[in-house]
BAMAR-990507 format. One line per 5 residues: number of its first residue (from 1); their letters; for each residue x, y, z of C-alpha. Coordinates in nm, 3 decimals. Layout:
BEGIN
NUM	A	X/Y/Z; ...
//
This chain:
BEGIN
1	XXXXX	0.499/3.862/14.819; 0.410/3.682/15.146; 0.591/3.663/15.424; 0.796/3.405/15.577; 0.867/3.233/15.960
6	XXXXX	1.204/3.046/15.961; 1.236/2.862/16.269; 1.607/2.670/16.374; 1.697/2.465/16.572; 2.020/2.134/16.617
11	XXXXX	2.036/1.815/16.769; 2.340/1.613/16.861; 2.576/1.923/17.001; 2.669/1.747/17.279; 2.722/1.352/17.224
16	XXXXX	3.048/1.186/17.137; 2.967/0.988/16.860; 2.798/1.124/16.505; 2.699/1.445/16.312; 2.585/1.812/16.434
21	XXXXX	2.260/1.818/16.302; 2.103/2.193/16.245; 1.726/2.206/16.057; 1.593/2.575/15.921; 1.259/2.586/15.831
26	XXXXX	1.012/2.848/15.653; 0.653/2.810/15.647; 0.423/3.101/15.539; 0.358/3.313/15.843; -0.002/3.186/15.831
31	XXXXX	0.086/2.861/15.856; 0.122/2.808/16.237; -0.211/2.654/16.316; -0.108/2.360/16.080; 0.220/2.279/16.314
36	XXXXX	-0.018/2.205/16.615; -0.295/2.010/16.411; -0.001/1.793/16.313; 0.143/1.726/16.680; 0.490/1.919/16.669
41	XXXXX	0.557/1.973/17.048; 0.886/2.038/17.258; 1.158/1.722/17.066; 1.247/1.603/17.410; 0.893/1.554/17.528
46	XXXXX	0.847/1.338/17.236; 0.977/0.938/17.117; 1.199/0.857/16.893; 0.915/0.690/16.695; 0.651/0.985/16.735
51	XXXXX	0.937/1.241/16.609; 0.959/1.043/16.317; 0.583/1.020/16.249; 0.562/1.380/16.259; 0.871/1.482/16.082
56	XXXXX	0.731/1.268/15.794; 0.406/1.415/15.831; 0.564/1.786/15.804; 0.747/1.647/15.495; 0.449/1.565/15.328
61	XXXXX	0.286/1.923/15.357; 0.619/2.078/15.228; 0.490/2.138/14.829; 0.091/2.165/14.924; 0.229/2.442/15.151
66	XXXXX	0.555/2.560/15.031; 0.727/2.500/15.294; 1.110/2.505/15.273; 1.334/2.283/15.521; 1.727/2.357/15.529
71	XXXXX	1.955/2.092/15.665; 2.334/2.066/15.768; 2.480/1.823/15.888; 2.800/1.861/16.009; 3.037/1.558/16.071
76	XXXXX	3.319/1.449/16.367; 3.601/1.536/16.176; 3.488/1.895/16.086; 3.414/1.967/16.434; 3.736/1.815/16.574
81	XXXXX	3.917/2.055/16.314; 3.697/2.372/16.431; 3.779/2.287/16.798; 4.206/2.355/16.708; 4.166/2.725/16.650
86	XXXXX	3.786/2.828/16.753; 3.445/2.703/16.906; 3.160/2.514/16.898; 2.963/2.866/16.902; 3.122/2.972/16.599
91	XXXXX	3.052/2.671/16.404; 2.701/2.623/16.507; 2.660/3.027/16.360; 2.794/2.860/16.032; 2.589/2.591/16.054
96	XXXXX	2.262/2.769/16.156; 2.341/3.039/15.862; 2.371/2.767/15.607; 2.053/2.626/15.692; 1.879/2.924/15.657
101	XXXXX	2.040/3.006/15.323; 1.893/2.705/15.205; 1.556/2.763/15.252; 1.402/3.070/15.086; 1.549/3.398/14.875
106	XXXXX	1.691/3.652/15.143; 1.463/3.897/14.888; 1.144/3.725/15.055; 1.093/3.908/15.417; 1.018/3.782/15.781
111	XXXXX	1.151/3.661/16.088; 1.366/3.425/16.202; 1.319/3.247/16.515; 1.633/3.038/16.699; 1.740/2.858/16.997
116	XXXXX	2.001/3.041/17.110; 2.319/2.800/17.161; 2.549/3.078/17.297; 2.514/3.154/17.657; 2.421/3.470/17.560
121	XXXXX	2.144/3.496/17.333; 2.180/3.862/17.192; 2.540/3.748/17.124; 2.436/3.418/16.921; 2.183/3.661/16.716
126	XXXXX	2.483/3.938/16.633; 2.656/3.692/16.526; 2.401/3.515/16.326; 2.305/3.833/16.143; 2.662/3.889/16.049
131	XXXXX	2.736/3.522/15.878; 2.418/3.603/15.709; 2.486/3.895/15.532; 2.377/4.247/15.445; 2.145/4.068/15.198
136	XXXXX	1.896/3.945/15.518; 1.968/4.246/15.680; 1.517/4.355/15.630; 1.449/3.998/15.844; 1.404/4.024/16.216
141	XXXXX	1.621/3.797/16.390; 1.462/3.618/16.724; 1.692/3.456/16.936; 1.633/3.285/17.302; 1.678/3.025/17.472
146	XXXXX	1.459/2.686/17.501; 1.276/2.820/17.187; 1.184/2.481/17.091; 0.997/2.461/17.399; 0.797/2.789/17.304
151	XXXXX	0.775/2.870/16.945; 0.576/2.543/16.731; 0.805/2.657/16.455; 1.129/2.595/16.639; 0.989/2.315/16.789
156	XXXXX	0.933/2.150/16.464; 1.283/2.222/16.290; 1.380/2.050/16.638; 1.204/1.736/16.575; 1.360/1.705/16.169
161	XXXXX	1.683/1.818/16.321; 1.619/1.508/16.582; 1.513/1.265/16.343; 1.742/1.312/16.081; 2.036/1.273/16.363
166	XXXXX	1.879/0.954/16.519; 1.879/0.773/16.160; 2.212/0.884/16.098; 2.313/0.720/16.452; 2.092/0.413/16.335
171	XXXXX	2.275/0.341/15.975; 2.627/0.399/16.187; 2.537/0.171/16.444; 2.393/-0.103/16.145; 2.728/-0.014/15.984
176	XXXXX	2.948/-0.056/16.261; 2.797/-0.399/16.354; 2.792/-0.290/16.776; 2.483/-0.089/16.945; 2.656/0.292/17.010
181	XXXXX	2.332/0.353/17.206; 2.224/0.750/17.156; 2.599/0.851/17.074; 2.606/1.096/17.422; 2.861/0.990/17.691
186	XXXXX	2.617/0.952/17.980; 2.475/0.674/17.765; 2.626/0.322/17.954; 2.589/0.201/17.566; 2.851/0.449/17.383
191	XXXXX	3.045/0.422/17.681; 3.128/0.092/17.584; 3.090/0.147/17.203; 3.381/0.428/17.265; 3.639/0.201/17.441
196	XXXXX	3.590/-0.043/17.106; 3.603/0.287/16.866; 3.925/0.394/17.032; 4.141/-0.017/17.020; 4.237/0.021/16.683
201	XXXXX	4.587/0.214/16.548; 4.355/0.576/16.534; 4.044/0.687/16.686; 3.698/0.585/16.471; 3.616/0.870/16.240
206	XXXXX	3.271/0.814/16.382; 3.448/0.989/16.727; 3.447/1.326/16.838; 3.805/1.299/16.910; 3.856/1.666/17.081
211	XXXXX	3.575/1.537/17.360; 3.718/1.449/17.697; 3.507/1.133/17.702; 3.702/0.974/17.392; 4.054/1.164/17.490
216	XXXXX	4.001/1.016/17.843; 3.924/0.662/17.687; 4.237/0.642/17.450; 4.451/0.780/17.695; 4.380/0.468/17.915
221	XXXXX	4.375/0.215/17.655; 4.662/0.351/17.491; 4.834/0.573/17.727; 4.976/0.798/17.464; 4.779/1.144/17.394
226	XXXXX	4.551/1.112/17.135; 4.584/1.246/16.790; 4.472/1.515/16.586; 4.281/1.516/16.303; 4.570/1.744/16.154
231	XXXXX	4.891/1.460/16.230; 4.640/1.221/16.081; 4.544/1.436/15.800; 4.907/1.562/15.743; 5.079/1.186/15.776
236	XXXXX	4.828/1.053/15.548; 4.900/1.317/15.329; 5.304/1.335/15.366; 5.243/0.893/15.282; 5.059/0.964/14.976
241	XXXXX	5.315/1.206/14.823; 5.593/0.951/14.896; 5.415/0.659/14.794; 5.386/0.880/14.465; 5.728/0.981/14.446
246	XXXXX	5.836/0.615/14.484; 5.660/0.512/14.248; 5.753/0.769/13.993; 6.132/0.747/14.061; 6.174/0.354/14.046
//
């Protein structure tokens, strides 16, 4: 049995607008040399356009090579609900130990490799290796800081994790008919995009709504507090049972 690399990485932790991306990847431990003939570099050194070349050309060598890629994607509304009783930290554990789960048999045996979101990396690797399981307990667990800046491996579940996010912010902004720019609130573009996702009766479901950017913006449009996901969730629910009751008393 050969032995495995599993590098992971996210993209989109901080912008306002879209899905938590997190990519896991396994490639044979041999296979390193193959990541640099095929370009994979630090993400954020690269363009939109060349992280798309090279994501597809990593694709392609998946079943020559067996190489396994892992993908969650996690949306607003799950991570406004994780914010009422725990943390971004937590869920990106969850997140980063479902994309590992899906790429190779824990009975296979390796490292993994991951950039660290917690400020304190040990802490983010404990805490991996619990989610995981006793069932990975034989695979080393790596995890630092700015890996994807160090480790080809990293770097290229980076660039998937990157692409995959910036065509999911590319349908939403053909969807939504309006430009939402790169979804992150320093962006002049989903500045603007958030004070048009915020007019309307709720907050867009598009909308990170427990980020102070979009609380800030309703509150001034509005000025009201903004909702939860929960009153939403819980009106629309308490409107469905009455509409049913109605219309099975009448």
């Amino acid at each position: 049995m050969r032995g495995y690399k599993i590098g992971v990485d996210e993209a989109g932790r901080g912008p306002a607008i879209g899905p938590l991306v997190v990519c896991a990847m396994a490639i044979p431990a041999d296979d390193y040399p193959i990541l640099e003939m095929l370009g994979v570099d630090d993400s954020k050194a690269l363009s939109k356009s060349k992280r798309r070349e090279i994501s597809q050309l990593i694709r392609q060598r998946c079943s020559a090579r067996g190489w396994k890629i892992g993908l969650s994607v996690c949306e607003p509304e799950k991570i406004d609900l994780n914010s009422i009783d725990s943390n971004l930290n937590a869920l990106e554990v969850e997140l980063f130990s479902d994309s590992i789960k899906k790429t190779v048999s824990s009975e296979s045996f390796g490292s993994i490799s991951v950039d660290a979101c917690d400020t304190n990396e040990a802490r983010f690797g404990d805490n991996l290796r619990s989610s995981l399981g006793d069932s990975w307990a034989n695979w080393e667990i790596i995890s630092k800081h700015r890996l994807d800046q160090s480790d080809l491996l990293v770097g290229a579940s980076s660039i998937i994790a990157k692409d995959t996010r910036d065509k999911a912010i590319s349908n939403l902004s053909e969807k939504l008919g309006i430009d939402i720019g790169s979804g992150y609130p320093s962006d002049p573009r989903t500045k603007r995009a958030i004070v048009e996702l915020i007019s309307g009766p709720t907050p867009h479901t598009c909308l990170r709504w427990s980020w102070s950017t979009v609380r800030d913006a309703w509150i001034s449009f509005h000025n009201t507090p903004i909702p939860t996901r929960n009153d939403v969730n819980r009106n629309y629910s308490q409107t469905s049972l009455r509409t049913w009751l109605d219309s099975n008393h009448k």
